[in-house]
N, C-alpha and C positions, 0 to 999 in steps of 0.2 A: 609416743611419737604423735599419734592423732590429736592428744589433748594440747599438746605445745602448738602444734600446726593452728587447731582452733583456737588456742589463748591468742597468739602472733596475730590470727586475723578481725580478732577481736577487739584486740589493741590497736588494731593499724584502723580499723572502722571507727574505734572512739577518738581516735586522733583526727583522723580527716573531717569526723563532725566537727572538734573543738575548731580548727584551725577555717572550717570552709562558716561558720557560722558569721551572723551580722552584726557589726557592733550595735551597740545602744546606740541611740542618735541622743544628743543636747539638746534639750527643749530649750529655747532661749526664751524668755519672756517679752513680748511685746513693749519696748521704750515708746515711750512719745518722740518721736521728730523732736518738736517743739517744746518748749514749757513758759506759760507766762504767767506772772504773775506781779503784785506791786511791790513795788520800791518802798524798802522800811521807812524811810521817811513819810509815803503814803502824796508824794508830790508826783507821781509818775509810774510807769510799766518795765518790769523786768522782762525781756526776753533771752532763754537760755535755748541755745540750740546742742542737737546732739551729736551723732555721728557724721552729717553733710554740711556742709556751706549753706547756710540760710539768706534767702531775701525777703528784705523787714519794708513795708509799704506801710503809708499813713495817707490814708483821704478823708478828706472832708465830704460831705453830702451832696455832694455836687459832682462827685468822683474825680476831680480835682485830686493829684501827688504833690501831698503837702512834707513827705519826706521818703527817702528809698535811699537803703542799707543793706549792707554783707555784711553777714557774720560767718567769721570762719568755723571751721566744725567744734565743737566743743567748747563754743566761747560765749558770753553773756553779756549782755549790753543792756542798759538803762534809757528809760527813754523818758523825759521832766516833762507833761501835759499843760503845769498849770501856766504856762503862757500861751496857751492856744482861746482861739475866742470860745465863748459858750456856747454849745450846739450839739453838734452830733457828729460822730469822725469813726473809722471803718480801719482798725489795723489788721494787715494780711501777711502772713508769715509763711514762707513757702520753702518746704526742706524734704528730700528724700523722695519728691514728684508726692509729695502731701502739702497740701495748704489747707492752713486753720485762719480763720476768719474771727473776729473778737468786736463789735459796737462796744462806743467809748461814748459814754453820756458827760460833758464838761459844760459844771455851772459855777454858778460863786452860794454857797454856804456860808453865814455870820463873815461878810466878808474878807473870806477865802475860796480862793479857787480849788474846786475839787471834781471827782470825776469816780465814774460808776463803769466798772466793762459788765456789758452784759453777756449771758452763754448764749 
């Protein structure tokens, strides 16, 4: 009778561990907001936004809004540089209360218009 007594409370102890214990938690891996990158043509900037609504900003050196754009959450949009003059221009991309900032070098090469982002 004693040993059933002490199985019973043995078992009832290893159950309340199982049941009162904390899950794992999901380590989720850090996404970028953002992702930019060029346009296979190589005429222009791909921006891919993630999980939020992005606003896509383009200035010139003079901080001048030479363009400003929404992307909805998950969505990607292209942006064609080589009609901008040759100089220096500042895209800011702002998503998830993160903004990444990218200089955009636009000159003419063997003429053609091309351009450089710098990190």
């Amino acid at each position: 009778m004693k040993t059933s007594i002490k199985l019973t409370a043995l078992l009832l102890l290893a159950a309340t561990g199982v049941f009162a214990a904390t899950p794992a938690k999901s380590t989720k891996t850090d996404v970028p907001a953002v992702t930019i990158s060029s346009l296979a043509s190589n005429k222009g900037i791909a921006v891919k936004a993630a999980d939020a609504k992005s606003i896509v900003m383009i200035y010139d050196k003079d901080k001048n809004v030479l363009r400003k754009d929404v992307l909805a959450s998950n969505a990607s949009k292209g942006y064609i540089l080589n009609n901008l003059e040759n100089g220096d221009y500042i895209m800011e991309v702002t998503s998830n209360n993160q903004t990444v900032k990218k200089n955009i070098h636009v000159y003419n090469e063997d003429k053609t218009k091309t351009f450089i982002v710098q990190e």
